[in-house]
mmCIF file of the N, C-alpha and C atoms, coordinates in Angstrom:
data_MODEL
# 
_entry.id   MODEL 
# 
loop_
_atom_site.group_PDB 
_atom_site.id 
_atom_site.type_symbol 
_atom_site.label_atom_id 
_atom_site.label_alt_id 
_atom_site.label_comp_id 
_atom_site.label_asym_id 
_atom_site.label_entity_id 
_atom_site.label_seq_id 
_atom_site.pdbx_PDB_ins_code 
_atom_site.Cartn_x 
_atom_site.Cartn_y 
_atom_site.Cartn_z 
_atom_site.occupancy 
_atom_site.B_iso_or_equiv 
_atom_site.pdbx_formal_charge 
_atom_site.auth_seq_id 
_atom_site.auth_comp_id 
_atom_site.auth_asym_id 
_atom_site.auth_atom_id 
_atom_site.pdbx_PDB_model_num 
ATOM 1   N N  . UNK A 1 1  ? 8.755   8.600  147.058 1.00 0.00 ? 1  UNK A N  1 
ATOM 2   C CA . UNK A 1 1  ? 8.165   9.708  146.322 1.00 0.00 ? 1  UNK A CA 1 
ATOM 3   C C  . UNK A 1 1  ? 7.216   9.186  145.244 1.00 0.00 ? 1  UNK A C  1 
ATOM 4   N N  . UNK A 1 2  ? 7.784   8.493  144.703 1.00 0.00 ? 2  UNK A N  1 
ATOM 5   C CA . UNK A 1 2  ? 7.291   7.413  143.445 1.00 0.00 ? 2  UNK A CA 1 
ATOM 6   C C  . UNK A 1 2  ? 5.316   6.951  144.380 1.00 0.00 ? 2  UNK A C  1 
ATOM 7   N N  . UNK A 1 3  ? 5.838   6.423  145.205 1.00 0.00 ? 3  UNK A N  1 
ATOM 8   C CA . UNK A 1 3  ? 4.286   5.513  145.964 1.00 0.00 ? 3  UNK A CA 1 
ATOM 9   C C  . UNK A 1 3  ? 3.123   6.830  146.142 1.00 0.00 ? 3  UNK A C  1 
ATOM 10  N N  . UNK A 1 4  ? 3.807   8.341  146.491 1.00 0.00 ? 4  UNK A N  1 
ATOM 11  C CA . UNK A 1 4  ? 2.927   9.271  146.721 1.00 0.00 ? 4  UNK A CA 1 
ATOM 12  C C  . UNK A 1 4  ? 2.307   9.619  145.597 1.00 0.00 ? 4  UNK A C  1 
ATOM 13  N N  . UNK A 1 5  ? 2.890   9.651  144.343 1.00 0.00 ? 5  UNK A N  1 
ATOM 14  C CA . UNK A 1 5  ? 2.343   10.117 143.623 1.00 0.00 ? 5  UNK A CA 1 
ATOM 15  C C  . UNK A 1 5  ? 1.336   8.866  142.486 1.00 0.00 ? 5  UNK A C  1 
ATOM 16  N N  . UNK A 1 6  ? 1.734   7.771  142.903 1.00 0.00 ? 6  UNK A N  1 
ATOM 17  C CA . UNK A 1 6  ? 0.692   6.767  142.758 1.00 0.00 ? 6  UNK A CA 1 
ATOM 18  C C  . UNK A 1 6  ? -0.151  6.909  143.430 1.00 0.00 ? 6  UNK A C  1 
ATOM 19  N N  . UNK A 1 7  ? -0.622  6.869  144.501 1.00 0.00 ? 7  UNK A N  1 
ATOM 20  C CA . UNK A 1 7  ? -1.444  7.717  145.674 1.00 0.00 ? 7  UNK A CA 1 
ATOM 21  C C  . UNK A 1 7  ? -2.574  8.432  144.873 1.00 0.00 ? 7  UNK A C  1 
ATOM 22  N N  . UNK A 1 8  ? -1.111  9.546  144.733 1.00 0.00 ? 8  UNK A N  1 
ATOM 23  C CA . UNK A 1 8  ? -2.105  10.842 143.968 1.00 0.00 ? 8  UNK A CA 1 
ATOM 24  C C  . UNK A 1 8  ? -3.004  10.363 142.732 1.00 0.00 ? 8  UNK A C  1 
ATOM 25  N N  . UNK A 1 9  ? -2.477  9.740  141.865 1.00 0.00 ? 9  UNK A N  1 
ATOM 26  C CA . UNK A 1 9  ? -2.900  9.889  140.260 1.00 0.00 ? 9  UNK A CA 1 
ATOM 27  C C  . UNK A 1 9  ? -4.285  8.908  140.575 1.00 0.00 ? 9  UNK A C  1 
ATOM 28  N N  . UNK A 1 10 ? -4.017  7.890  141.411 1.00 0.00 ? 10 UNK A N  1 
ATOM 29  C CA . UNK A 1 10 ? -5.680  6.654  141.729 1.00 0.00 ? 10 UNK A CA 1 
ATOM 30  C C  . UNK A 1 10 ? -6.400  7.660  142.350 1.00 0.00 ? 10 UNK A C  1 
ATOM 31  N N  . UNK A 1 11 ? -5.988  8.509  143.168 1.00 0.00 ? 11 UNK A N  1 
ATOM 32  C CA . UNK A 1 11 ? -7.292  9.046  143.875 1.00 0.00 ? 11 UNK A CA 1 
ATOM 33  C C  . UNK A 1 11 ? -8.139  9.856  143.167 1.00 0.00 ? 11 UNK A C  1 
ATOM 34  N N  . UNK A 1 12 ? -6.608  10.820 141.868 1.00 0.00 ? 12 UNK A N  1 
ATOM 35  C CA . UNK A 1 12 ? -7.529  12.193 140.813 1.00 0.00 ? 12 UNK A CA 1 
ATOM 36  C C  . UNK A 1 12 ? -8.499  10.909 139.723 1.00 0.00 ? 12 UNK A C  1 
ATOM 37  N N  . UNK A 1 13 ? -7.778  9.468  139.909 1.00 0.00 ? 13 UNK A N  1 
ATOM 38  C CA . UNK A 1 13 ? -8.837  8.891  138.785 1.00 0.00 ? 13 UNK A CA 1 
ATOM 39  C C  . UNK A 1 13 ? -9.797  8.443  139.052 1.00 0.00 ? 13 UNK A C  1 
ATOM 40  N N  . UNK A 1 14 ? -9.572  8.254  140.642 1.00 0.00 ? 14 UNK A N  1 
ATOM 41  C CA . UNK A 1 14 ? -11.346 7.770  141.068 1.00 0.00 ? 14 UNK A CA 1 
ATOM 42  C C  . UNK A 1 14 ? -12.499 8.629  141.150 1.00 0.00 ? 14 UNK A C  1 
ATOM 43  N N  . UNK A 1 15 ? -11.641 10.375 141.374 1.00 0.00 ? 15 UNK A N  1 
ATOM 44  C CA . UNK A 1 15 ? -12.753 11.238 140.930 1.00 0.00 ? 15 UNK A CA 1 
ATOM 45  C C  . UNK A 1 15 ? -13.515 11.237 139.753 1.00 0.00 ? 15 UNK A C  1 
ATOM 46  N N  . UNK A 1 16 ? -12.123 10.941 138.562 1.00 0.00 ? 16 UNK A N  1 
ATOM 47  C CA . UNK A 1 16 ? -12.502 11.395 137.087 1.00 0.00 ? 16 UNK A CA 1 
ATOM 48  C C  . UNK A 1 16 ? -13.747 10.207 136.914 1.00 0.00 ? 16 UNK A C  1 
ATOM 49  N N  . UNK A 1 17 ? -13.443 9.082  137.475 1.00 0.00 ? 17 UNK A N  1 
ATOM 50  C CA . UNK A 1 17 ? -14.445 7.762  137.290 1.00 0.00 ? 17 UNK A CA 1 
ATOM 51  C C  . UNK A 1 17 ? -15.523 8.173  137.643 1.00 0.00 ? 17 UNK A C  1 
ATOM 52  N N  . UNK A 1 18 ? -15.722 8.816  139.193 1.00 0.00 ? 18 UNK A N  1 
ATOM 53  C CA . UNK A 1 18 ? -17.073 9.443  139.672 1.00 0.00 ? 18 UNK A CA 1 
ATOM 54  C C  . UNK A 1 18 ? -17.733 10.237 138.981 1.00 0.00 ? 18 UNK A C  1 
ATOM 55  N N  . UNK A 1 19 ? -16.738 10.963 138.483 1.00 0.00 ? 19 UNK A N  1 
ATOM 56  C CA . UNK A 1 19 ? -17.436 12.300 137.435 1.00 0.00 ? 19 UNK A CA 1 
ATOM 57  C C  . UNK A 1 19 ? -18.015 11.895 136.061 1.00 0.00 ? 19 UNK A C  1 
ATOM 58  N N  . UNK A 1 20 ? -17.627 10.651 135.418 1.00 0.00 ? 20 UNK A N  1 
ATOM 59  C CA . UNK A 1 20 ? -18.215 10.152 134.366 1.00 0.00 ? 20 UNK A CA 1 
ATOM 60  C C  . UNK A 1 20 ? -19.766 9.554  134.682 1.00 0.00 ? 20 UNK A C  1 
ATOM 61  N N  . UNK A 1 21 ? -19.545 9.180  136.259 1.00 0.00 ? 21 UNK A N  1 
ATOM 62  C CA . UNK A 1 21 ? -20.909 8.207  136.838 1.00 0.00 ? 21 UNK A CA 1 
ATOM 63  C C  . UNK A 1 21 ? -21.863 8.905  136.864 1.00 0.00 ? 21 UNK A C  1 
ATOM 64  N N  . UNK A 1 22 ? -21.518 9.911  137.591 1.00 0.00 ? 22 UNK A N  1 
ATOM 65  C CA . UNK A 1 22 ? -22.858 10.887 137.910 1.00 0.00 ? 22 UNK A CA 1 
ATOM 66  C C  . UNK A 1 22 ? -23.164 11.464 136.542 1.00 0.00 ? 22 UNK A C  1 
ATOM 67  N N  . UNK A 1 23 ? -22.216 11.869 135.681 1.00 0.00 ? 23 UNK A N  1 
ATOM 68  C CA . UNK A 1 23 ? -23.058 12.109 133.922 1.00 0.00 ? 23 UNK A CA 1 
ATOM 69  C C  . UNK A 1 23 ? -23.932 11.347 133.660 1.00 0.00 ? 23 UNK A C  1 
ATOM 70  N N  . UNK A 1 24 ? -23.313 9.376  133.605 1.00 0.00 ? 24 UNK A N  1 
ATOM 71  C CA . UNK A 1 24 ? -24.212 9.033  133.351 1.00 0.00 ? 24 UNK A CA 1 
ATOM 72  C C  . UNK A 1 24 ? -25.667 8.768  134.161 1.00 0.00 ? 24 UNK A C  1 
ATOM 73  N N  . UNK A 1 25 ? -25.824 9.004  135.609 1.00 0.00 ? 25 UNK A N  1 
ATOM 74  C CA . UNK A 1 25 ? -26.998 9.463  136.029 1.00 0.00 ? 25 UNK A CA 1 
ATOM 75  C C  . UNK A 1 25 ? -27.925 10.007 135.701 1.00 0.00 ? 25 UNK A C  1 
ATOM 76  N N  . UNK A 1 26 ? -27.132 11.429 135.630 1.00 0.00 ? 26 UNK A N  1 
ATOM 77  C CA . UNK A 1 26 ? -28.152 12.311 135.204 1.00 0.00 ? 26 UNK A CA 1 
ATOM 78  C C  . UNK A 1 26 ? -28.638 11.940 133.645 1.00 0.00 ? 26 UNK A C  1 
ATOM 79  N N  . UNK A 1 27 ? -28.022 11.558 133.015 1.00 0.00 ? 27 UNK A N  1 
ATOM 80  C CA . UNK A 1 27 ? -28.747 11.462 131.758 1.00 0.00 ? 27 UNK A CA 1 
ATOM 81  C C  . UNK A 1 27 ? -29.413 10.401 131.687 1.00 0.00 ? 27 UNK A C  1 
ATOM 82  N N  . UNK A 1 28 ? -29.554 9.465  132.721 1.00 0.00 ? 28 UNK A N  1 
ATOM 83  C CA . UNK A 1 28 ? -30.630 8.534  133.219 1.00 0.00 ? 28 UNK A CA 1 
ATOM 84  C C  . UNK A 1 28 ? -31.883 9.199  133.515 1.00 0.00 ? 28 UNK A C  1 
ATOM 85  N N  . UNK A 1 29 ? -31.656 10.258 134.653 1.00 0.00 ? 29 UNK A N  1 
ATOM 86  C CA . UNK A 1 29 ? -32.984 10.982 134.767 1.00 0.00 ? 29 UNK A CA 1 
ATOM 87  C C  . UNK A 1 29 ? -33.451 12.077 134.069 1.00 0.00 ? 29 UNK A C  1 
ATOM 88  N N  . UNK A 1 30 ? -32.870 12.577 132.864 1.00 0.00 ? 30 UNK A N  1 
ATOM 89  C CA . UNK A 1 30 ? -33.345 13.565 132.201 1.00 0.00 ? 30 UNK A CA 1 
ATOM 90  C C  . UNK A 1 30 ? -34.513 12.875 131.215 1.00 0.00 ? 30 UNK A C  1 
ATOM 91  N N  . UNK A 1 31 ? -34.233 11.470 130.797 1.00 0.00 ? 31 UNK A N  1 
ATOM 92  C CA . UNK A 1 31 ? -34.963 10.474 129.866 1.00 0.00 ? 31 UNK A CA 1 
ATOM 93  C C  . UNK A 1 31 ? -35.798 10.516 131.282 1.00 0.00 ? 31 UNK A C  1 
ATOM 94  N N  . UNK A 1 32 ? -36.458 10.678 132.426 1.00 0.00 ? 32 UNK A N  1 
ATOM 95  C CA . UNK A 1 32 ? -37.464 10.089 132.734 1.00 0.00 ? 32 UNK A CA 1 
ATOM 96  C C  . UNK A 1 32 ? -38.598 11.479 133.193 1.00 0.00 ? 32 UNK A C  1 
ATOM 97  N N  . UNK A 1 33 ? -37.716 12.497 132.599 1.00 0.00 ? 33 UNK A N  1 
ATOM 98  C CA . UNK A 1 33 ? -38.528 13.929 132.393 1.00 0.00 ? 33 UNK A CA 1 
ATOM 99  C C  . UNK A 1 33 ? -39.328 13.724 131.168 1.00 0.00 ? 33 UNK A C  1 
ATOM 100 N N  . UNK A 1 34 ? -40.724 13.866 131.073 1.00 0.00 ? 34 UNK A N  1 
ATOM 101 C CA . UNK A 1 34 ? -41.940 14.395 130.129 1.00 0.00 ? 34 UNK A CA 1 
ATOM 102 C C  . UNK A 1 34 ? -41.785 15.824 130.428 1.00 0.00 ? 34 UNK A C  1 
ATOM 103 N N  . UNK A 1 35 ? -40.649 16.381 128.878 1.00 0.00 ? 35 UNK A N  1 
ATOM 104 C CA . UNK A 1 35 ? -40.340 18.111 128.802 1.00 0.00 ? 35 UNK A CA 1 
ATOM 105 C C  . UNK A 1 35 ? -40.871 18.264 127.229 1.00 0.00 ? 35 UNK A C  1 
ATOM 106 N N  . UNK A 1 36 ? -40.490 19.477 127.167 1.00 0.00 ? 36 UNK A N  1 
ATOM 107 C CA . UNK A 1 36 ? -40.731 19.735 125.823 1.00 0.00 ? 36 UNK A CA 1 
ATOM 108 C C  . UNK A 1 36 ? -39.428 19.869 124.680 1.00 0.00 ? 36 UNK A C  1 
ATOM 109 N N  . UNK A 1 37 ? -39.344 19.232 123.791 1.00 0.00 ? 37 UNK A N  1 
ATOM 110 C CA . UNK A 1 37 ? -38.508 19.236 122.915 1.00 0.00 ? 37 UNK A CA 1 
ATOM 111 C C  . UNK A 1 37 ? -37.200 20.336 122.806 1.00 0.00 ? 37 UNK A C  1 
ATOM 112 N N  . UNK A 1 38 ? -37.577 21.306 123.648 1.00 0.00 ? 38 UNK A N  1 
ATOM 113 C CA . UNK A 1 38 ? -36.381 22.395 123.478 1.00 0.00 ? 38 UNK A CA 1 
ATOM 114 C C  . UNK A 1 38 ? -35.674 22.158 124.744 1.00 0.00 ? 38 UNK A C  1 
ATOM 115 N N  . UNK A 1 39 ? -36.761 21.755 125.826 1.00 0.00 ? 39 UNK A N  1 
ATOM 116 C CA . UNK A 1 39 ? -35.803 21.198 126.759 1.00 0.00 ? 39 UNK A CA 1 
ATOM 117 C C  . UNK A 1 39 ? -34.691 20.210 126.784 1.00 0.00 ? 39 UNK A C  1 
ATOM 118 N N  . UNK A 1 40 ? -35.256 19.233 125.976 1.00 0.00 ? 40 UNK A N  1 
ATOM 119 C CA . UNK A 1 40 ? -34.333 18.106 125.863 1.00 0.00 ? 40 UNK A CA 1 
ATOM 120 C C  . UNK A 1 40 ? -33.530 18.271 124.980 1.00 0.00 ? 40 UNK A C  1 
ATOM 121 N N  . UNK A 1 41 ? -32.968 19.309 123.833 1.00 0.00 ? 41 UNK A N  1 
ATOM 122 C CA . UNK A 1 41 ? -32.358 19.726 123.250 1.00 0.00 ? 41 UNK A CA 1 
ATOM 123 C C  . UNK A 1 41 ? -31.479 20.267 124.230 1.00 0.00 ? 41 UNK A C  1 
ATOM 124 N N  . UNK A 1 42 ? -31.341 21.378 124.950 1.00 0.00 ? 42 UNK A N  1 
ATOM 125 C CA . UNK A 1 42 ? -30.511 22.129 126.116 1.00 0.00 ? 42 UNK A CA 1 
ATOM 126 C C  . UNK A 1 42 ? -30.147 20.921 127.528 1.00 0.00 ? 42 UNK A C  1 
ATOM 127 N N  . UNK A 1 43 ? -30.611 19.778 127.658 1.00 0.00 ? 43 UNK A N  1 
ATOM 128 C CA . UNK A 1 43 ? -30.586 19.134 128.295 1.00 0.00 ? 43 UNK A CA 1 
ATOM 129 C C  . UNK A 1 43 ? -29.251 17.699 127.595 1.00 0.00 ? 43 UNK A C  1 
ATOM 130 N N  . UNK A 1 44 ? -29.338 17.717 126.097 1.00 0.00 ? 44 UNK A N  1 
ATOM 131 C CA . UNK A 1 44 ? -28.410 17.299 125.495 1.00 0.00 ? 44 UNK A CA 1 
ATOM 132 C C  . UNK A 1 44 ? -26.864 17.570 125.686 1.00 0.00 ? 44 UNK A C  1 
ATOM 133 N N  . UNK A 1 45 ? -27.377 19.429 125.304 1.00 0.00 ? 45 UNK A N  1 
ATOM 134 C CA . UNK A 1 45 ? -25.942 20.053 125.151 1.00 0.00 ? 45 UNK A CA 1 
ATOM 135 C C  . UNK A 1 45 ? -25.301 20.698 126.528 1.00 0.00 ? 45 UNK A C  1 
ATOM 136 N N  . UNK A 1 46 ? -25.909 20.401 127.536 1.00 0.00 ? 46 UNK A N  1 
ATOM 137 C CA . UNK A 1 46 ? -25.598 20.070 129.030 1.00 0.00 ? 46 UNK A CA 1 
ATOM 138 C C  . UNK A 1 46 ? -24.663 18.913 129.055 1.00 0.00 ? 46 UNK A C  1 
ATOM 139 N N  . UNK A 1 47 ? -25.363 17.812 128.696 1.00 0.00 ? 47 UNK A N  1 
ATOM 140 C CA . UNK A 1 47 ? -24.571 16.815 128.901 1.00 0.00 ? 47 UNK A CA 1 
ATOM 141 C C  . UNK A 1 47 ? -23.259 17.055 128.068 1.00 0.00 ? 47 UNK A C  1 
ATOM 142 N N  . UNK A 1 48 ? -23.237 17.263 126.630 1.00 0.00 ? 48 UNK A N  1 
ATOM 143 C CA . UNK A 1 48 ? -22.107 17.082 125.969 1.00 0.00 ? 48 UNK A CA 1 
ATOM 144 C C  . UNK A 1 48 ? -21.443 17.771 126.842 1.00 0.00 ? 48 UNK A C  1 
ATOM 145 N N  . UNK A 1 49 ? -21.589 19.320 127.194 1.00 0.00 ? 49 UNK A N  1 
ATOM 146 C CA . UNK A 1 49 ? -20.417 20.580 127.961 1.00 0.00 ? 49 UNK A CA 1 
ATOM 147 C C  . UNK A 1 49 ? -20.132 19.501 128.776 1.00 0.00 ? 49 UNK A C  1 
ATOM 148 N N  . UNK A 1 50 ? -21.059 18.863 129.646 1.00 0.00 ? 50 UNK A N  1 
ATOM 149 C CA . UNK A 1 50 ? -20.342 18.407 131.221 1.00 0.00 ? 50 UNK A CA 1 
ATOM 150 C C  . UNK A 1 50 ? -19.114 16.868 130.703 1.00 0.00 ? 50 UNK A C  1 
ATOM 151 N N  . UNK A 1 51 ? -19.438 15.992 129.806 1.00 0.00 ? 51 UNK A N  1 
ATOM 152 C CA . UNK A 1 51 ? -18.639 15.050 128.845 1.00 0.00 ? 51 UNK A CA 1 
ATOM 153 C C  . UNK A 1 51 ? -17.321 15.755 128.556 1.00 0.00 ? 51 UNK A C  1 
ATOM 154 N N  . UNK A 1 52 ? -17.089 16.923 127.691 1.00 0.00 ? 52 UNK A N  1 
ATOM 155 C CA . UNK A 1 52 ? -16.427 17.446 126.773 1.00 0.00 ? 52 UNK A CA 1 
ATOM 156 C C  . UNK A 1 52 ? -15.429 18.193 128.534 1.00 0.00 ? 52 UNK A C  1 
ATOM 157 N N  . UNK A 1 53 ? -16.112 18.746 129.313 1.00 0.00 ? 53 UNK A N  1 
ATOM 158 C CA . UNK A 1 53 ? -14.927 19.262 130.514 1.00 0.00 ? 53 UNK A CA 1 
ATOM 159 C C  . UNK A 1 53 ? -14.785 18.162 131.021 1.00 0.00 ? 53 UNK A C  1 
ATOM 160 N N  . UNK A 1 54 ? -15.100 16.981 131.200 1.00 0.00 ? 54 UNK A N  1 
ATOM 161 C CA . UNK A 1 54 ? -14.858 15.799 131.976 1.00 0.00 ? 54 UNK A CA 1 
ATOM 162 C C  . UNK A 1 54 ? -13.747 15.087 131.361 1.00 0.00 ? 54 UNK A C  1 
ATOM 163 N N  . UNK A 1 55 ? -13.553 14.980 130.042 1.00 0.00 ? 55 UNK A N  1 
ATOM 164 C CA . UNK A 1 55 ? -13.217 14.336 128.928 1.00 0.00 ? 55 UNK A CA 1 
ATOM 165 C C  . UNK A 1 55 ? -11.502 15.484 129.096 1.00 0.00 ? 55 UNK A C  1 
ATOM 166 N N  . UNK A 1 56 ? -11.539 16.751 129.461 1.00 0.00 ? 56 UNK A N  1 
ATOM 167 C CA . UNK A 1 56 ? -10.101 18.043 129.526 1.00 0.00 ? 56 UNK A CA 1 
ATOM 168 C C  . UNK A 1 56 ? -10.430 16.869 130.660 1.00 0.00 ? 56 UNK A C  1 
ATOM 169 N N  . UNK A 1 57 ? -10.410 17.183 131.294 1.00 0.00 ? 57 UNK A N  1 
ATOM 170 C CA . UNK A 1 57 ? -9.748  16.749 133.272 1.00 0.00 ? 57 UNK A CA 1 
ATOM 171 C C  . UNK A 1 57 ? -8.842  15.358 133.093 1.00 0.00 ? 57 UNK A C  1 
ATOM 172 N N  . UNK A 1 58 ? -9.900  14.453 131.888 1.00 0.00 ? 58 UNK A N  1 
ATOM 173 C CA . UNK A 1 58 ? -8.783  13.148 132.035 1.00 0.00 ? 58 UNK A CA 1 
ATOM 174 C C  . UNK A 1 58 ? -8.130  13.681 131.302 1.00 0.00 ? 58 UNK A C  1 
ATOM 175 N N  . UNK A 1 59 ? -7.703  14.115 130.321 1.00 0.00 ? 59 UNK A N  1 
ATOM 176 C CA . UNK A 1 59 ? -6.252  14.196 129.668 1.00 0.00 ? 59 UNK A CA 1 
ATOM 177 C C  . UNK A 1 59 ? -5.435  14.701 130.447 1.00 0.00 ? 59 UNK A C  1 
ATOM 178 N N  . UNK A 1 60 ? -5.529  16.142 131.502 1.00 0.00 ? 60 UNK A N  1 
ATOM 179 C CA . UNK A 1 60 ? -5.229  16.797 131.872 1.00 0.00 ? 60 UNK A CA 1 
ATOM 180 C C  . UNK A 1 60 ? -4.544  15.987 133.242 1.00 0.00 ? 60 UNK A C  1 
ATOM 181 N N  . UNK A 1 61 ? -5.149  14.789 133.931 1.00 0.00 ? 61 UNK A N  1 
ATOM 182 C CA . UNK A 1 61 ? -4.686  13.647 135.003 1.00 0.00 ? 61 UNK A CA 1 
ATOM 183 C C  . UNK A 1 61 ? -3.484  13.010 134.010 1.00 0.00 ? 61 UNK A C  1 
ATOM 184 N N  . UNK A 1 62 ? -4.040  12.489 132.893 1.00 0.00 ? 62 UNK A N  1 
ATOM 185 C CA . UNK A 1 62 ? -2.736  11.588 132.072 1.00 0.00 ? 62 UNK A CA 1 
ATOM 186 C C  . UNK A 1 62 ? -1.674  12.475 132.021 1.00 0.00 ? 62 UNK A C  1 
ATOM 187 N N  . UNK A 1 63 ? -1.655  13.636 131.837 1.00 0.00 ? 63 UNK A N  1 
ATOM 188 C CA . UNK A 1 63 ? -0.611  15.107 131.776 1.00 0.00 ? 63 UNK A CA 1 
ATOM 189 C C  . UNK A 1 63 ? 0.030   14.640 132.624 1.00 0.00 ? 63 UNK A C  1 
ATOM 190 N N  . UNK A 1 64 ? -0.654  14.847 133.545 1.00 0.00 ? 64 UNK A N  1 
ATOM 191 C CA . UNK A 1 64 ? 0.213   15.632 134.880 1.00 0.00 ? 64 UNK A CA 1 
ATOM 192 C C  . UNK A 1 64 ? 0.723   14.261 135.339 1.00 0.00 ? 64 UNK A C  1 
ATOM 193 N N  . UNK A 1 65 ? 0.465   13.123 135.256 1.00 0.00 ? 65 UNK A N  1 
ATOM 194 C CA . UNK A 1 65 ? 1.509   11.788 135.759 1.00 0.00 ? 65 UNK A CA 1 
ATOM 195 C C  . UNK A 1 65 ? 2.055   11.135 134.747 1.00 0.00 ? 65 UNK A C  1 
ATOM 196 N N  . UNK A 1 66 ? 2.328   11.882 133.792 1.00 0.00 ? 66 UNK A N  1 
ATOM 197 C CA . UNK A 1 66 ? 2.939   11.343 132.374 1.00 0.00 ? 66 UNK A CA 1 
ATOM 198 C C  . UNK A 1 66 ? 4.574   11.372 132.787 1.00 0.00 ? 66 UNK A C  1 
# 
């Protein structure tokens, strides 16, 4: 039972890992947008929302195999 749920918790963390990667992607390619200043303001606080729910999910993995 123990091995399944080791199983489980590497696989929800290799998502959570993926999900940090592709943040930092995109905020690779938002720096290679020529926008206008309000864009990249809303393009900021994109990132933080998508950080800040990424950031619940890992606690929420440490939860649940605590």
């Amino acid at each position: 039972m123990e091995q399944i749920q080791d199983y489980e918790w590497a696989h929800d963390w290799k998502i959570i890992v993926g999900i940090f990667e592709n943040i930092d992607k995109l905020k690779s390619l938002f720096t290679q947008l020529d926008v206008p200043y309000l864009r990249v303001v809303q393009q900021k606080i994109l990132i933080l929302n998508l950080e800040k729910y990424a950031w619940s999910l890992q606690e929420y993995i440490i939860q649940k195999y605590s």
